[in-house]
Each structure stands twice: as C-alpha cells, then as structure tokens.
N, C-alpha and C positions, 0 to 999 in steps of 0.2 A: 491657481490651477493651470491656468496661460501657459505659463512659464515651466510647468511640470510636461502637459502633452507637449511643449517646441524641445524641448531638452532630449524628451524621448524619442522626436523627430527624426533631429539630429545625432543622434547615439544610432539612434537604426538604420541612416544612410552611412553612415562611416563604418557602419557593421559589416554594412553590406559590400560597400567600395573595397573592406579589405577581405570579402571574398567568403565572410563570416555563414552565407547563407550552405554554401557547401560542405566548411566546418562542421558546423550545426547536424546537416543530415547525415555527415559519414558517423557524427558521434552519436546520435539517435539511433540507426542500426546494429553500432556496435555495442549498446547497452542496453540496448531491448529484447528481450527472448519473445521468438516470435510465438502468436496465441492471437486470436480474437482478441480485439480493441485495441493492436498494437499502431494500426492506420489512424486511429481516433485520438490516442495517445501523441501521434507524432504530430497531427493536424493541429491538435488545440492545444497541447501542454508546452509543446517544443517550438511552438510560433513563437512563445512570449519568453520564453527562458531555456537555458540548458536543459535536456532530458534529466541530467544532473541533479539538479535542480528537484525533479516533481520526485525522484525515487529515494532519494540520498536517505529519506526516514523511514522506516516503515511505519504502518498504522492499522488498526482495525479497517472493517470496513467501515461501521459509522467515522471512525476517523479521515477513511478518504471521501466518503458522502460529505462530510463538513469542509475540505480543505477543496472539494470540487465545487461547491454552493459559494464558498468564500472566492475562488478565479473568476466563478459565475458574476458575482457582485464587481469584482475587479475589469471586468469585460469580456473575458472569456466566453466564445462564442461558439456554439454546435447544437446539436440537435438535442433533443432531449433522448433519443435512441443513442447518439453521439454520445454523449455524457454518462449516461448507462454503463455504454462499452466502458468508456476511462473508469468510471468506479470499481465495473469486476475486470478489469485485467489488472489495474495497480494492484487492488485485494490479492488479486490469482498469485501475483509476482513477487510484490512488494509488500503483503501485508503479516499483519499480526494477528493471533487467534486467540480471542477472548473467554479464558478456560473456565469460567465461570458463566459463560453465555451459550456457546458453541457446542453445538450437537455433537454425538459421539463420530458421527461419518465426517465430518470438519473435523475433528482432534486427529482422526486419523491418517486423512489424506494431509495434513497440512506439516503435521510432526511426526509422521511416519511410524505413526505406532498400530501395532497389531490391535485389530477388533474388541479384544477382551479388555487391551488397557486403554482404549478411550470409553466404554463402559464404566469398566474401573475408576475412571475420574469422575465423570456422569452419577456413577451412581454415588459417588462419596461426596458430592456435593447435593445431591437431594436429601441426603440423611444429615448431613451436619449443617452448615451453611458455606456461602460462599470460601472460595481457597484467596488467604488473603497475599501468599508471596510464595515464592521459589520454592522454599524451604519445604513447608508445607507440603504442594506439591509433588516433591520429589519424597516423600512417607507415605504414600499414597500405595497400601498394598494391592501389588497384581502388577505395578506401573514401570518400567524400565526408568531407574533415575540416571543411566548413561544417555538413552535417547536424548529424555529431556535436555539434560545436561546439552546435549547438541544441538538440541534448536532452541535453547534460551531466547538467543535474541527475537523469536518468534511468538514468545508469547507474553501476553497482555494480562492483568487481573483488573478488573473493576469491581469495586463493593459498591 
C-alpha cells in the first residue's frame, strides 16, 4: 500500500509540474453545465480524476448514490451537504431514469414527454408489471415511440 500512495505522490507532482492543475480546471468548466452542485462536483470529483472521468456513464440516481459511497470508501472527502449536491447534479445532468421506478413528473422532465404520456407509462406499469426492455416500452399506447427513440440512452429498466 507504501508503494501505491508514493506512486501517486509522484504522478501528482509531475502532474502538477507540467501545469496539469490548469488543464484539469479549464476541462472541468468546459464539460460541466452550470446548475447547483457544479462547485461540489469540481471540488471532490475533479481533485482525484478527470471531470471525464465522473460523467463519461450515465447512471440512475441510486447508481450515482453507489458510485459516490464507493469514492467515499476510496477517500473522497466533503461534506455530507457536499456529497448531496454531487449525487443530484450528476442525476440532474448525467443520469438515467428508471421507467419502472420513476414518477410520472421524472418521466416527463427528464425525457421530455408531455403529461399524458408519462402517465401513460405509469399507468401501464401498475396494471401489467414491470417494462422489461425498449421494445416494450416503445407499444406503450398514448407514448410518443420517436421521443423515446430520442432519449434511449437515458433510460434504465430494473426488474
């Protein structure tokens, strides 16, 4: 473990020596949309790794609750207000919306569907059971399957 923190010692002062710390912040701004928790984001996520780095996936929220708990354990240090912020600004930015979990006002703001068709999903998931894929989803009468079609990458199914 010695030999793990001196390595990383040294990797951070040559980081720094070739100016890495300026790097770092101009790329932080430039792939950040600004929002609440963007200061908390830059503080704790971008200390330890590229902003790159913390966005390049998306994930639910329990997904960023876990993958923030996990830096936590790694050494990842802020407040617990701190931490907060990083969970709902990745979410707000960066996340995925869990159609089988997610309220119909989250369906709507997140995937940009009118009132009725996040209902629409809501309610076709209380009468049948969970939506197990895409497919499915997008047979879902009342639902725009173009929308969908558009934010795919934004959504998540859990069974």
């Amino acid at each position: 473990m010695r030999f793990h923190s001196s390595f990383r010692a040294v990797a951070l002062a040559f980081w720094l020596l070739a100016g890495g710390a300026s790097v770092r912040g101009q790329e932080t701004q430039s792939l950040l949309p600004d929002g609440p928790g963007k200061e908390a984001v830059t503080k704790i996520c971008a200390s330890c790794h590229g902003v790159e780095t913390a966005v390049s996936s998306r994930r639910t929220r329990i997904g960023w609750e876990q993958n923030v708990d996990d830096m936590i354990s790694r050494g990842a240090e802020g407040s617990d207000e701190e931490m907060e912020a990083v969970v709902e600004y990745l979410t707000r930015y960066f996340g995925k919306v869990n159609v089988n979990t997610a309220e119909a006002a989250v369906l709507e703001k997140t995937l940009g569907l009118a009132t009725s068709e996040a209902k629409a999903i809501v309610a076709y998931r209380e009468r049948t059971s969970k939506i197990k894929d895409f497919e499915e989803l997008k047979k879902i009468p009342g639902v725009s399957a173009e929308k969908l079609q558009a934010k795919r990458g934004l959504i998540a199914f859990s069974l």
